[in-house]
Each structure stands twice: as structure tokens, then as C-alpha cells.
MDTraj code that builds the backbone (N, CA, C; nanometers):
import mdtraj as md
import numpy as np

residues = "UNK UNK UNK UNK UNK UNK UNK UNK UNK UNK UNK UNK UNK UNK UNK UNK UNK UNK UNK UNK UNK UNK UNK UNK UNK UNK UNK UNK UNK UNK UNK UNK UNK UNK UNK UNK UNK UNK UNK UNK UNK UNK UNK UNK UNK UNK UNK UNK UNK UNK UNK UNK UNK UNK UNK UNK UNK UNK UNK UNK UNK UNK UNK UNK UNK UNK UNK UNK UNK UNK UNK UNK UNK UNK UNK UNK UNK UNK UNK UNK UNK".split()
xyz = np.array([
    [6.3775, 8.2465, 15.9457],
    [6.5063, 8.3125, 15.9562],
    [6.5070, 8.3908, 16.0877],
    [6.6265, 8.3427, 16.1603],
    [6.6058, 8.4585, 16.2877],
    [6.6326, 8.5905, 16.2889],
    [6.6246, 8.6537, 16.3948],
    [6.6911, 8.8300, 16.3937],
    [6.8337, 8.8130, 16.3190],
    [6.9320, 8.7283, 16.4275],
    [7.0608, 8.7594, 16.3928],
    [7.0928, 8.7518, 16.2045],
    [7.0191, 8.6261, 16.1811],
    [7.0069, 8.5728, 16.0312],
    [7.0232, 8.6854, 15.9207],
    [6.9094, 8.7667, 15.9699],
    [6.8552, 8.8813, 15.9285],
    [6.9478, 9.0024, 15.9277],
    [7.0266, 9.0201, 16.0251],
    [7.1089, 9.1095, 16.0722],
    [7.2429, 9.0893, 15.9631],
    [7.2766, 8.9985, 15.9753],
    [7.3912, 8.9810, 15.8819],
    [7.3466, 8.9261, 15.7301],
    [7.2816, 8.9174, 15.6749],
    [7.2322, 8.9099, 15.5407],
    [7.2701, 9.0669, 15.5293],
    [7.1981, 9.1150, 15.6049],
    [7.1439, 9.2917, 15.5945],
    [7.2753, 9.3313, 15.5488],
    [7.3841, 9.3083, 15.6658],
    [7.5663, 9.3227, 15.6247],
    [7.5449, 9.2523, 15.4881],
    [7.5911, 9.1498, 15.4514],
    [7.6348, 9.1242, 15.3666],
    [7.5611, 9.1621, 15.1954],
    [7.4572, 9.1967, 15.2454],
    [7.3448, 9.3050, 15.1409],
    [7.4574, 9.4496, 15.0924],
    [7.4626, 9.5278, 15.2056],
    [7.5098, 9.6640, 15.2441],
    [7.6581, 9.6621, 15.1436],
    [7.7520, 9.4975, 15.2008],
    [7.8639, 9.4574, 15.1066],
    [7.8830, 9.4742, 14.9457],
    [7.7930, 9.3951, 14.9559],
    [7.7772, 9.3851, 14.7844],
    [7.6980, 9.5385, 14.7170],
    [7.6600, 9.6048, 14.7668],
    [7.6740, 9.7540, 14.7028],
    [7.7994, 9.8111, 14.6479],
    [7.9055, 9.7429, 14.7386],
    [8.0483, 9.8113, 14.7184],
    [8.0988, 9.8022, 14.5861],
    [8.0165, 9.7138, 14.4896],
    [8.0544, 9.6518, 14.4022],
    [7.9572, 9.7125, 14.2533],
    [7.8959, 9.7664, 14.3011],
    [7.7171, 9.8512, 14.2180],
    [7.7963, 9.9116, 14.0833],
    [7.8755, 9.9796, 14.1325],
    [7.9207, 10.0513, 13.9659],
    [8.0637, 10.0186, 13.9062],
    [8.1403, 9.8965, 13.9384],
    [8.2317, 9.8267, 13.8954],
    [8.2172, 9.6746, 13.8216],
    [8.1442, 9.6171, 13.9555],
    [8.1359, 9.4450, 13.9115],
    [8.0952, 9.4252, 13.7967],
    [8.0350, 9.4740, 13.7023],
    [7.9297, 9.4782, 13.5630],
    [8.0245, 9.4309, 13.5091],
    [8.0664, 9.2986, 13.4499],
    [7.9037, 9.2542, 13.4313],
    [7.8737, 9.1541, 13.5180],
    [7.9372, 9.1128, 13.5607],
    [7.9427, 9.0509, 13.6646],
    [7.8338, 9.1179, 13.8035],
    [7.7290, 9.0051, 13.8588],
    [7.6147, 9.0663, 13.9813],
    [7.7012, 9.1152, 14.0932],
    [7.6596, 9.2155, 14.1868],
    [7.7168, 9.2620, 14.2916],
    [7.6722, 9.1233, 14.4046],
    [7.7976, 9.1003, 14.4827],
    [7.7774, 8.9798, 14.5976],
    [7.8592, 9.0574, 14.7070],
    [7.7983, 9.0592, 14.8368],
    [7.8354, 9.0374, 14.9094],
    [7.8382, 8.9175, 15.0637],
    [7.9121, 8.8691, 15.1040],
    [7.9551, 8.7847, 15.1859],
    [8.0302, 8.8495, 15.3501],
    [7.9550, 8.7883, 15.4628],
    [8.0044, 8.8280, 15.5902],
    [7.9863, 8.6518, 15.6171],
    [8.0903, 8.6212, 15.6829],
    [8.1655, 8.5202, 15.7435],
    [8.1298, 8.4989, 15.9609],
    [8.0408, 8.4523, 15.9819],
    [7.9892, 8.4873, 16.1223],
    [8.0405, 8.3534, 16.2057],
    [8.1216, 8.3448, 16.2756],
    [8.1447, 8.2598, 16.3736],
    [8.1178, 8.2745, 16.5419],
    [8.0264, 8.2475, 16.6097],
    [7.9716, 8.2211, 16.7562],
    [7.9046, 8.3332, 16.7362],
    [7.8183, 8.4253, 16.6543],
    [7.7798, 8.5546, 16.6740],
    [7.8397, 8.6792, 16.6649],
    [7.9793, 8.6732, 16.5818],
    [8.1050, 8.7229, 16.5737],
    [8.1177, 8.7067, 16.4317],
    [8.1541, 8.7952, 16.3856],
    [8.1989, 8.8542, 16.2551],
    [8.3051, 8.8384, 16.2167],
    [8.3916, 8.7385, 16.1727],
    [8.5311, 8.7217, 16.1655],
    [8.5871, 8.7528, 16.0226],
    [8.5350, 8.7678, 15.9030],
    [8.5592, 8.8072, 15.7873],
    [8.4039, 8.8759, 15.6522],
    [8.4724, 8.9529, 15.6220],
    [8.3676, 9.0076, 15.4839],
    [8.4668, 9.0274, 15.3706],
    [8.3658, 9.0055, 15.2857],
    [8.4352, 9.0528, 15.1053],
    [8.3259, 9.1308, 15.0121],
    [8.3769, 9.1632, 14.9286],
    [8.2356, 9.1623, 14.8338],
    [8.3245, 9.1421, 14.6968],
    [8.2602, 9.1398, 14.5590],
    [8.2993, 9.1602, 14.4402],
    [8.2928, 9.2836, 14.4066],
    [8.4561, 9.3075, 14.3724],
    [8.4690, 9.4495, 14.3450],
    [8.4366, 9.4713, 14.1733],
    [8.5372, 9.3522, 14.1233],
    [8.5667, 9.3825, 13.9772],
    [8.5567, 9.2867, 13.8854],
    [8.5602, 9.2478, 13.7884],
    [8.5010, 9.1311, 13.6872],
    [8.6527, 9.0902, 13.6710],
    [8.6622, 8.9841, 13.7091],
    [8.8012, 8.8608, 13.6481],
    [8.8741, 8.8628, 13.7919],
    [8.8249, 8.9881, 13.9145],
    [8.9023, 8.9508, 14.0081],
    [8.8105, 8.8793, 14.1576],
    [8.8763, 8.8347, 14.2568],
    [8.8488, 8.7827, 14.3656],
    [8.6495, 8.8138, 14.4147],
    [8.6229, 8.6862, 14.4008],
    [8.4648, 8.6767, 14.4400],
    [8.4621, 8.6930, 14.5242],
    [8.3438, 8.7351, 14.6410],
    [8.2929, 8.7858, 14.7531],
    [8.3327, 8.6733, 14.8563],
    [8.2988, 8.5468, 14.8682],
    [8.3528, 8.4754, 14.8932],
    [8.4660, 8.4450, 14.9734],
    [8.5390, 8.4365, 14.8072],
    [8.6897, 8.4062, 14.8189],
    [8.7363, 8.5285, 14.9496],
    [8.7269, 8.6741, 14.9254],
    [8.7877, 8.8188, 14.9795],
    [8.6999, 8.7652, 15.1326],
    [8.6150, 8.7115, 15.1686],
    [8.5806, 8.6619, 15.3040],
    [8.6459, 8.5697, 15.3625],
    [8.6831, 8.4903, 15.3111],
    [8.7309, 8.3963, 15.3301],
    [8.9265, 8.4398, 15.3339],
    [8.9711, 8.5253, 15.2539],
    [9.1051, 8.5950, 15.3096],
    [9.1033, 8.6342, 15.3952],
    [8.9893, 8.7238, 15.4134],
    [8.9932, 8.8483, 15.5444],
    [8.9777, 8.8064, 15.6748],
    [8.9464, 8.6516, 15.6559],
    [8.8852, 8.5799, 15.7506],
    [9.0490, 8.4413, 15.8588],
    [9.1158, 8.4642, 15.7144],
    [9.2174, 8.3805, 15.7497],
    [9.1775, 8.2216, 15.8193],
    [9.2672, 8.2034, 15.9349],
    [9.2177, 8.0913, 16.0293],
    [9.1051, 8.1116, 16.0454],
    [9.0578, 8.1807, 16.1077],
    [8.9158, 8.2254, 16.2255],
    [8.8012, 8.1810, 16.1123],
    [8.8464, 8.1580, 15.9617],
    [8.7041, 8.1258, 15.9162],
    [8.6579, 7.9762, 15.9473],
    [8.7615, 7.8881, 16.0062],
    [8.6872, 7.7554, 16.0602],
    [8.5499, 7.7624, 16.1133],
    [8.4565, 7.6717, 16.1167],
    [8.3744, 7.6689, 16.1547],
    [8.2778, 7.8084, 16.1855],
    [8.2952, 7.8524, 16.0556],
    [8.1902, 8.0094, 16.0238],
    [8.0586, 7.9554, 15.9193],
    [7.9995, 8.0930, 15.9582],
    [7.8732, 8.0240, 15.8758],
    [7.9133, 8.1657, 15.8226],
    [7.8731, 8.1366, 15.6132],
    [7.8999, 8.2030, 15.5420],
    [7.7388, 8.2927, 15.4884],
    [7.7343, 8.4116, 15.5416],
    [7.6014, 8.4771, 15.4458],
    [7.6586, 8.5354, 15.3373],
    [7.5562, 8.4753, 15.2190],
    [7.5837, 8.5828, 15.0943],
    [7.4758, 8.5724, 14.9881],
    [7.4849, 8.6824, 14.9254],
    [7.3825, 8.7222, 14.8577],
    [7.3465, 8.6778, 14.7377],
    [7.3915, 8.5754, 14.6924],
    [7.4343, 8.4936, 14.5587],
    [7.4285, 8.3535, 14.6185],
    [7.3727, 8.2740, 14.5478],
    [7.4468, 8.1277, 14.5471],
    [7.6070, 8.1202, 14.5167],
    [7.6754, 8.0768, 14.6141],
    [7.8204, 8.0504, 14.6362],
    [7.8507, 8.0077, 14.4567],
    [7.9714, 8.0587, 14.3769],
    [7.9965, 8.0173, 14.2882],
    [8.1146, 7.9339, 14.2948],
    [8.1033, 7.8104, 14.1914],
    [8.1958, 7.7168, 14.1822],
    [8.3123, 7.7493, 14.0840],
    [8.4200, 7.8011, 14.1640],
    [8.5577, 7.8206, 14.0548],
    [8.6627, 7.7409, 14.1456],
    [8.7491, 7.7384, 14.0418],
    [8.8818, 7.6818, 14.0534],
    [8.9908, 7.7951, 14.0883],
    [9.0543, 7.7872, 14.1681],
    [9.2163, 7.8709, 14.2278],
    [9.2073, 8.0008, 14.3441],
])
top = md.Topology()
chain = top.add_chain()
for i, resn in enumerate(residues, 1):
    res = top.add_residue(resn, chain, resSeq=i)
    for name in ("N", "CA", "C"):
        top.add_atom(name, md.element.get_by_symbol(name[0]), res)
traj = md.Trajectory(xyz[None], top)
């Protein structure tokens, strides 16, 4: 894993705290969205039944998330909508 690798895990670590005394029961995730070395979107899971870390990266991220590489702290979950 390189520095940068490392660097933004670390973000997307820091993310998913945001989520420590809500997400339950649901695990805390966070997600940073990195395109050319550039940070173009983050999310985390705030609340149980709403928007995964993911998904809220992938809003925040709009267009610019083309061709991003996604860190997150979870294996990506498979939902529908």
C-alpha cells in the first residue's frame, strides 16, 4: 500500500467515526472518493435505513466521481436504489 493509499484510508477511517454513536446497528463506514490525487467526494453512514457511505460519496462527488478510486472501510455493500 503506498503513502497516498494510506493517507486516504486514514480520511476515510476519520469518516466513518461520524457515524460511532448513530449507525448502530448498522457498522460505521466511511468512504473518500480520490481522483488524480484529488479528493472529489466523501460520505460516511450516518443512520440505519438511510444513505450508505458510498452512496453520500458518490452524491457529493456528482460528475467528478468518473474515473475515482473509491477508499472505504467496509467491503462496498450491494443494494438496490
Amino acid at each position: 500500500m503506498s503513502l497516498e493509499d494510506q493517507v486516504f484510508m486514514a480520511r476515510a477511517l476519520r469518516l466513518a467515526e461520524n457515524g460511532r454513536y448513530s449507525a448502530h446497528p448498522n457498522p460505521c463506514v466511511g468512504c473518500v472518493l480520490v481522483r488524480q490525487g484529488n479528493v472529489v467526494g466523501e460520505g460516511f453512514h450516518l443512520l440505519a435505513g438511510q444513505g450508505h457511505a458510498e452512496a453520500n460519496a458518490l452524491a457529493d462527488a456528482g460528475t467528478d466521481a468518473r474515473e475515482s478510486v473509491a477508499y472505504v472501510t467496509l467491503e462496498p455493500c450491494s443494494f438496490h436504489g
